[in-house]
C-alpha positions in Angstrom: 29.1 -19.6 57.7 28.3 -23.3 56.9 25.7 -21.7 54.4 29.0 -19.8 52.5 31.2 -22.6 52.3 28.5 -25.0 50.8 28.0 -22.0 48.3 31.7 -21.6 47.6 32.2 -24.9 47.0 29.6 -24.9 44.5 30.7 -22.0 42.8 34.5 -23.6 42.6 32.9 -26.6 41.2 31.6 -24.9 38.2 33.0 -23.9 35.1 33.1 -20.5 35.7 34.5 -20.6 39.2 37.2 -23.4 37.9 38.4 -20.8 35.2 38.7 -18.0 37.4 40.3 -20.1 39.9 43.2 -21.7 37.6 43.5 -18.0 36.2 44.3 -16.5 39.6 46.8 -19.1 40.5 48.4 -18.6 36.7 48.5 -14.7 37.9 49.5 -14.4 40.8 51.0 -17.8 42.0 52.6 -20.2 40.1 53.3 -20.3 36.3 54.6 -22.8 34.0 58.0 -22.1 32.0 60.2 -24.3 30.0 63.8 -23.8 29.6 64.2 -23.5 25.7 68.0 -22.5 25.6 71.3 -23.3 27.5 72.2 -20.2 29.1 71.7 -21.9 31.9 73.2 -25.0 32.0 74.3 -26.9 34.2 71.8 -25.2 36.6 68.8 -26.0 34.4 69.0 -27.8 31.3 66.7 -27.4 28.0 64.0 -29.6 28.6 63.2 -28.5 31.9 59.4 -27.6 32.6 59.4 -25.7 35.9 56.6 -23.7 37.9 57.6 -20.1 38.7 57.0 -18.3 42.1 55.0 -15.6 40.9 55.1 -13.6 43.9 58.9 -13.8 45.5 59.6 -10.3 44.1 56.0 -8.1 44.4 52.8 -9.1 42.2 54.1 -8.8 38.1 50.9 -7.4 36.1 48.8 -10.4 34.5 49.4 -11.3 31.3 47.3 -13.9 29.6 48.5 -17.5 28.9 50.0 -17.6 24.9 48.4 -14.4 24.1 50.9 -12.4 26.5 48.2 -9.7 26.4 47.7 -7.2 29.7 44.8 -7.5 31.9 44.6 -4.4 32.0 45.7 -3.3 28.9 45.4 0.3 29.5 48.1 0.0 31.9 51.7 0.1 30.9 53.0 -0.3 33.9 54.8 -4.4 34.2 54.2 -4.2 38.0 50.8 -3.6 40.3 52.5 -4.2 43.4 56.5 -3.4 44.7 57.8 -6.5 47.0 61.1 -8.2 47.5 63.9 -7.4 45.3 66.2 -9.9 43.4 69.8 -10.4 45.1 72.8 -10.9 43.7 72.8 -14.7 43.2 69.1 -15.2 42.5 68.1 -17.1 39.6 64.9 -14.9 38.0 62.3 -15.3 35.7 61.8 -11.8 33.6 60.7 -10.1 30.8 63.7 -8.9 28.8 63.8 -5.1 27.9 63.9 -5.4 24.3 61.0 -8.0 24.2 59.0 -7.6 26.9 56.5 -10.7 25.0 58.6 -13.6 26.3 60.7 -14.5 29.2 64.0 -15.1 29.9 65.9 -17.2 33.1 69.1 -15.8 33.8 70.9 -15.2 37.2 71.6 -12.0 38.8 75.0 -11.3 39.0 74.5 -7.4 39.7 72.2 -4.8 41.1 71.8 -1.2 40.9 75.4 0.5 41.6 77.2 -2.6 41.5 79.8 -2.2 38.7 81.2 -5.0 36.1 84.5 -5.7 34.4 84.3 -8.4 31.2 88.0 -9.6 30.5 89.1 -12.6 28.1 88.9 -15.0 31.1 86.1 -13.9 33.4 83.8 -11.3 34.6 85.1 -8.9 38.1 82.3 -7.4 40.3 82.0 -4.5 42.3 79.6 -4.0 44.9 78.3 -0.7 45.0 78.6 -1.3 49.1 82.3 -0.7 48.6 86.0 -2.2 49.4 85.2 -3.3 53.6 82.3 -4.9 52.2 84.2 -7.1 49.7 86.4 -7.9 52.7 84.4 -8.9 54.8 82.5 -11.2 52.5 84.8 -12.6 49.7 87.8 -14.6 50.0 91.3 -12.6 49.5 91.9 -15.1 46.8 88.9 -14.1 45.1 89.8 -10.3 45.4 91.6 -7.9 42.8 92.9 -4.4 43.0 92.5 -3.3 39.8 92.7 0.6 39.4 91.8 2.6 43.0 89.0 -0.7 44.0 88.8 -3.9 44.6 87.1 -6.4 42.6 85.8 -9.8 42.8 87.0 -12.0 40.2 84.2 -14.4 39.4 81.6 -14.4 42.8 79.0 -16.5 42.9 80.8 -19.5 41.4 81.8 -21.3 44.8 78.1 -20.7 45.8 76.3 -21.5 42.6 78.8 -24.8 41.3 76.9 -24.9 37.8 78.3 -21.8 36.7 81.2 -22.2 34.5 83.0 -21.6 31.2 83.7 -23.1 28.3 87.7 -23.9 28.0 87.2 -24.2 24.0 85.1 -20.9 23.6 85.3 -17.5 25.1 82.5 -15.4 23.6 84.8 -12.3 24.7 86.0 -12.9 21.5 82.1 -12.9 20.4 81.7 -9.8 22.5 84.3 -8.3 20.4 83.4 -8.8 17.1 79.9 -7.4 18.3 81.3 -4.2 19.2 82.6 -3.5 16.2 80.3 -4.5 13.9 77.6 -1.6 13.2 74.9 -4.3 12.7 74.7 -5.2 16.5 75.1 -3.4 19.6 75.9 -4.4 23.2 75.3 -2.6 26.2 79.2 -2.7 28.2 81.6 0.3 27.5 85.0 -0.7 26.1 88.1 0.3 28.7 92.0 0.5 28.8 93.4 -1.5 32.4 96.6 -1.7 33.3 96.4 -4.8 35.0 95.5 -6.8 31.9 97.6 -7.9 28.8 96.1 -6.7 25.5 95.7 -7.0 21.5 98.1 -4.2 20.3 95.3 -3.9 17.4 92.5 -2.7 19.7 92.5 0.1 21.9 90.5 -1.9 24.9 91.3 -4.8 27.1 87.7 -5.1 28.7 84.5 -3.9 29.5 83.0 -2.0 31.3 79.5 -1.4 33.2 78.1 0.8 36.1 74.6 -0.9 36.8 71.6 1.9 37.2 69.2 2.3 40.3 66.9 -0.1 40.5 67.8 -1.9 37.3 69.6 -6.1 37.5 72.6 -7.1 35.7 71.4 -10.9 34.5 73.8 -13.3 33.1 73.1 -17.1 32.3 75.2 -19.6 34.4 76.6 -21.0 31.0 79.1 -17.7 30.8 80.3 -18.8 27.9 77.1 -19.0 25.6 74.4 -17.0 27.0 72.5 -14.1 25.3 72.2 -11.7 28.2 72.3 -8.3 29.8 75.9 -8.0 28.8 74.1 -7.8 25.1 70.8 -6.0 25.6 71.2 -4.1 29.0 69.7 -4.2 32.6 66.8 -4.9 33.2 63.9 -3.0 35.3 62.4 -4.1 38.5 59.1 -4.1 36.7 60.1 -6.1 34.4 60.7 -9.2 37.2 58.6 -11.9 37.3 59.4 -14.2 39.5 62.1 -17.2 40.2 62.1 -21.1 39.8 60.3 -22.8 42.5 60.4 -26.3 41.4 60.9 -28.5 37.9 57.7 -30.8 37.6 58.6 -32.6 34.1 62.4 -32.5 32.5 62.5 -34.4 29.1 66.4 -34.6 26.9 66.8 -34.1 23.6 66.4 -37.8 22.6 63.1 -37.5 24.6 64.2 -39.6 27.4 63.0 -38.2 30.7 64.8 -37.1 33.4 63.0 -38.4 36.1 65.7 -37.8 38.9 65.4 -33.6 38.0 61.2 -34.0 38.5 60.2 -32.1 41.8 63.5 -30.8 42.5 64.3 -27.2 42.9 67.2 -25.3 42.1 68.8 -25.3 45.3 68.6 -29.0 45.0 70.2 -29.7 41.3 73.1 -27.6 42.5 73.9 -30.5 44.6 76.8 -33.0 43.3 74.6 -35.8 42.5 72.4 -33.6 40.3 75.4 -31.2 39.1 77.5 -34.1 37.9 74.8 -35.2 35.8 74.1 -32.5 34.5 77.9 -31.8 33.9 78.1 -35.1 31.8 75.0 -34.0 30.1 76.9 -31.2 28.7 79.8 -32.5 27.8 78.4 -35.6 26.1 76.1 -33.7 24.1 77.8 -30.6 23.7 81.2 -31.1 22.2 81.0 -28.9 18.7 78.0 -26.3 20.3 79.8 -22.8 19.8 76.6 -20.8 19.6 75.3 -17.6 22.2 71.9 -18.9 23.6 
């Protein structure tokens, strides 16, 4: 045994052994990401450099580093093995469906079944668990009959403090505009409700979206301005890569670090101190930003 370790030690001292140790960990246990956009503000910020958990939802195929090619390129499969499956709430790390080259960071705010409403002021959830279940876990203040179901206007929010919306833009508007131009698509289904006012010029109040088996619903904490899955669809479980674990470097726009974010996770910048900085981040920096990210 003594004989092994001395010979294992060896081996991870070498070149060869240091490579194939950094790549496994790269693989199959942590990986670095930056936050390049704000879809996520104020939970993370752009500028922050965080490791991902690799393995909190199964074991993603390996890609590698900057080349995003398979190893195993005669595999198209995204997944080798099946694990833990995001929840509603979960901040993830995934490979969107229409560019399955880069990653994105959204949070899940559906899962297979659930079904979505997008008005002018929010976004409604139904849990594909039913109307006792909504009762049982959601506030009656939070809850909306709308049609024969109930529906939770805006969950998560109470939870998860840095989403939020932007009182000077509503990309429903966006949304909109998208639908109706033939040189973009988006993946909700326009719908007539009764229980909303409407534009007498268009025959649809909101949209709609019936999530499918074993596909996510991810949407960026910044409702307002995020390019997500109520553009370019669900995504596949295969396509999940992982979640946040923790930021190790955070650096602003004027390249001034932010050295109260370093070794934090994301349960622990949803806290006030953190939040409110972040808050005043935003609106400090923010003020004429009208763009989907």
């Amino acid at each position: 045994m003594k004989n092994f370790l001395h010979k294992a030690y060896k081996w991870s001292n070498s070149w060869t052994g240091t490579i194939v140790i950094v790549l496994f960990i790269v693989f199959f246990v942590a990986q670095a990401f930056r936050i390049p956009s704000g879809s996520m503000k104020d939970s993370l910020l752009i500028g922050d450099h965080l490791f991902a958990k690799k393995f909190a939802y199964g074991v993603p195929m390996p890609y590698l580093p900057f080349l995003e090619v398979p190893v195993i390129p005669w595999s198209d499969s995204l997944k080798i093995i099946d694990g833990d499956k995001p929840k509603r709430g979960d901040i993830v790390i995934f490979r969107p469906p229409h560019n399955i080259k880069t990653h994105f960071v959204k949070r899940c705010f559906a899962v297979g079944g659930d079904e979505i409403l997008f008005t002018d002021d929010t976004l409604y959830l139904h849990p594909h668990e039913g109307d006792d279940y909504i009762k049982k876990n959601y506030k009656s203040d939070k809850i909306k009959r709308i049609g024969e179901k109930l529906w939770v206007k805006n969950p998560m929010i109470e939870e998860h403090p840095g989403i939020h919306y932007d009182q000077n833009h509503n990309i429903f508007y966006d949304y909109i505009n998208r639908y109706l131009s033939p040189a973009y698509s988006v993946d909700m289904e326009p719908v007539m409700l009764a229980e909303f006012t409407h534009d007498p010029r268009l025959p649809f109040n909101a949209f709609y979206k019936k999530v499918e088996d074993n596909k996510y619903y991810m949407i960026g904490d910044n409702r307002d301005h995020s390019n997500d899955s109520r553009f370019w669809g669900s995504v596949n479980y295969e396509n999940v890569e992982g979640t946040p674990w923790f930021i190790y470097f955070s650096i602003d726009k004027n390249w001034e670090i932010r050295w109260d974010r370093i070794g934090k996770t994301p349960s622990d910048l949803e806290k006030p101190l953190h939040l409110q900085k972040a808050i005043e981040e935003r609106l400090r920096e923010d003020k004429d930003y009208h763009g989907i990210t």
